[in-house]
N, C-alpha and C positions, 0 to 999 in steps of 0.2 A: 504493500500500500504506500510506504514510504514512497519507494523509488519510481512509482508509477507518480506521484505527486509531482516528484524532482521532474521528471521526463514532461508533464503538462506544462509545470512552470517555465523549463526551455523553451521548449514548442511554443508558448504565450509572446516569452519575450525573444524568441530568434521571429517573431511576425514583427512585432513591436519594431524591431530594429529594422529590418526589412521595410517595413515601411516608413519611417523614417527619414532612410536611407532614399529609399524612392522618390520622397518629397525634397528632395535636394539635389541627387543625381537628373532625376527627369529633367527636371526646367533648364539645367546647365547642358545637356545633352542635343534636349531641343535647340538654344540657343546654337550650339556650335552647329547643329545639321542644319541651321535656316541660314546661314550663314552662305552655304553654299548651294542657295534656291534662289532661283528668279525671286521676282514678287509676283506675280502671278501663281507659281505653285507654291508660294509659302501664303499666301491667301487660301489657297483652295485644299491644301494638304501642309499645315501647319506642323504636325506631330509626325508625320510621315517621312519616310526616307526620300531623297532628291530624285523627281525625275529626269533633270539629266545635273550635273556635277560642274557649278561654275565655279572653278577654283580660281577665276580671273578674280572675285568678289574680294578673295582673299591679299592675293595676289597687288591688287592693286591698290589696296590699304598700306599693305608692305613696303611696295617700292615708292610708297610716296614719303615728302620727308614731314609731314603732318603727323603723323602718328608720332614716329618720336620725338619730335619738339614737347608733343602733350605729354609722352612716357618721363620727358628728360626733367619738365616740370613736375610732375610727378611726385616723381623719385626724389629733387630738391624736399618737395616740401613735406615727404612724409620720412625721408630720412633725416632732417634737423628736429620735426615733430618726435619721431619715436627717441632720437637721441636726447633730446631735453625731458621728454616725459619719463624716459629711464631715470634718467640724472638725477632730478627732482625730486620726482615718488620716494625712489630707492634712498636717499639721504631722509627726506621727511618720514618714511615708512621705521628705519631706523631707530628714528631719535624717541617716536612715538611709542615705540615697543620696546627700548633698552634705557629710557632716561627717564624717571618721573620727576614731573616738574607741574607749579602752580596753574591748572587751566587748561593739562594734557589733555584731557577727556574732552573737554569744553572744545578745545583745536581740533580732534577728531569730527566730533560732531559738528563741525562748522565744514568741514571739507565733504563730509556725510551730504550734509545740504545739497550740494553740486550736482547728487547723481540723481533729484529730484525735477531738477529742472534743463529741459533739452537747449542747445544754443537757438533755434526755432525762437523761443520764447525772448530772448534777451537780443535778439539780432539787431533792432534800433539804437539799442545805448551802445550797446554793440559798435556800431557803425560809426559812432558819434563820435567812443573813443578814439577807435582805429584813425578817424581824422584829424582827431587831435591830434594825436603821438604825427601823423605824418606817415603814415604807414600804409595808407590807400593803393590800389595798384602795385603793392610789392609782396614777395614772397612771405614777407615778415608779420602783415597783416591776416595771412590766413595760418601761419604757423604758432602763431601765439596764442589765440584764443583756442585752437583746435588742443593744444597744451592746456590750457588752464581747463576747458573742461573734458578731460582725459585724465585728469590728477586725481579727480572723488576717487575711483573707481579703482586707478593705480595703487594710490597709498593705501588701500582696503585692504588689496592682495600681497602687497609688500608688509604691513602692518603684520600681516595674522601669518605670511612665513618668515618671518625674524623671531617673530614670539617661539616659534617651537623650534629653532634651535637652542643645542643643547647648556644649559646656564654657566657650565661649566668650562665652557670652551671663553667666556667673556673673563667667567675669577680667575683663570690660569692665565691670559695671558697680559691681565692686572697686574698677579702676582712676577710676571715674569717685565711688569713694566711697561705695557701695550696701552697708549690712550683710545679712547674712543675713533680717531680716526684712523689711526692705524688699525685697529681690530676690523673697524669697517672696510678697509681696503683690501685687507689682507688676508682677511680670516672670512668675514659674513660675504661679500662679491664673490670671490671663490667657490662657494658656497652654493649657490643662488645663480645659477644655470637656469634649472628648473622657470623663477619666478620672473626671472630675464627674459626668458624668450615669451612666457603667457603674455606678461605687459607689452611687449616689446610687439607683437603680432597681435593683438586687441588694438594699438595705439596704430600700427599699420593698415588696420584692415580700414578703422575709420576713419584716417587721413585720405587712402589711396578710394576710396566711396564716398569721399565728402561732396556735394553736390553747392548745397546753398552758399557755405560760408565764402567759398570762390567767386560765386556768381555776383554775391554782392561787393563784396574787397574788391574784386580785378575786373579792371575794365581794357586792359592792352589784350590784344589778343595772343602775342607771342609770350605772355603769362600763364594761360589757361592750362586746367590739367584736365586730362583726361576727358573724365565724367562732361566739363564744357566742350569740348571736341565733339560731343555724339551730334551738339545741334547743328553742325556743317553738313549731316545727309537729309534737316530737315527742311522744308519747302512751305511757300507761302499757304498751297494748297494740298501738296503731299506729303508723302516722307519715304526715304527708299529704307524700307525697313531690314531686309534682308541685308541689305549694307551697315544697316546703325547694327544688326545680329553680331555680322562676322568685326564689325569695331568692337564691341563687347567683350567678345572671344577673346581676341588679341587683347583687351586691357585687363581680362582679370586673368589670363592666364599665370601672370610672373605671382601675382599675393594667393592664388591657388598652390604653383610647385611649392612658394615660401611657408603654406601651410603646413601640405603634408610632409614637407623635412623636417619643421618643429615640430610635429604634433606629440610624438615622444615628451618633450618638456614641456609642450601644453599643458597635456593631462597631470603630470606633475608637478608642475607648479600651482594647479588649481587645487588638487589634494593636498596640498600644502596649508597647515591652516585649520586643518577640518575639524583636527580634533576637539582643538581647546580654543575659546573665543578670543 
């Protein structure tokens, strides 16, 4: 009776997974086969394999140098983004978990706040500042804010795996003379692979999908990443969609390979934490 239980509870959750799975691979699947469909048969046979095989669609996204001007933006702005949101978190995650001090809680819960409210919501004051600072139309306008609210959410995960390494490794290397930022350097970063790459590819995924906060910051067009690039296949009255497909493909493909080589420390760094609050 046991083992016939175990055998249902699989079965339950190898569907569970499976579908899932399905609801992720599908769409991404679809995406890359419409890619290489007229618009005509991706009208008429959306889900369906290509009646005939325009690899010119692809092709000609490729050899143009449009695409990577948006890739090369890109890349700028969600590798100074994921570099400072490491930076930041991992020092403030830290201090929070290894130092008590007057207001520590109070400081948690204030950075807590952040992951309540979308940048959507604050995009005017938003705006307001970015003009102030002088920051309009530069990379530094949309890398900044896209940081500041990426940090709730960072120091969360940093926060809760500092706390469970082990107490011991901090008294001994006291007793051996180690200040806090050396033990930080040298000891906890080391350490902290794992909660590296989770932040590190959370802070990526949503930099390299950021849609709004570009659109309002950048106004050059030799700025733009990406995500603004799809509106060049679209038209006053049409859109060639089958082209905005295979743009897709090609832009998520690099933060897809980027996922599944971390996903090892993914999952790792999120189990990280779990035990004790």
């Amino acid at each position: 009776m046991q083992r016939r239980r175990v055998d249902v509870f699989n079965t339950y959750r190898f569907t569970v997974l499976m579908l899932v799975a399905g609801m992720v691979i599908i769409p991404l699947l679809a995406t890359a086969l419409g890619g290489f469909k007229s618009l005509g048969d991706l009208r008429t046979n959306a889900f369906a394999l290509p009646t005939e095989w325009l690899f010119s669609n692809y092709w000609g996204i490729l050899s143009g140098a449009r695409l990577w001007q948006l890739l090369f933006n890109s890349m700028v702005i969600a590798f100074f983004t994921v570099f400072l949101t490491l930076a930041v978190a991992a020092m403030a995650g830290f201090v929070l978990a290894h130092i008590r001090f007057f207001g520590s809680r109070f400081l948690m819960a204030y950075f807590l706040i952040g992951l309540m409210f979308p940048a959507a919501t604050a995009i005017i004051p938003l705006f307001i500042k970015v003009r102030d600072l002088g920051l309009l139309d530069t990379y530094w306008g949309v890398i900044l804010p896209q940081v500041a609210f990426a940090l709730g959410f960072s120091i969360l995960l940093f926060r809760s795996f500092f706390r469970e390494l082990p107490v011991e490794l901090l008294d001994a290397a006291f007793v051996d003379g180690c200040g806090y930022m050396r033990f930080f350097w040298y000891v906890t970063l080391p350490l902290s692979r794992p909660i590296l790459s989770t932040v590190g590819i959370f802070a990526l995924v949503q930099s390299w999908n950021n849609f709004l906060l570009p659109l309002v910051m950048l106004n050059s067009d030799s700025k733009f990443p990406w995500p603004l690039g799809i509106m060049q296949f679209r038209g006053e009255y049409s859109s060639d969609w089958n082209l905005i497909l295979a743009f897709i493909t090609l832009t998520i493909a690099p933060a897809v390979v980027f996922f599944l080589l971390a996903q090892r420390y993914i999952v790792a760094g999120l189990l990280g934490g779990a035990v004790k609050g």
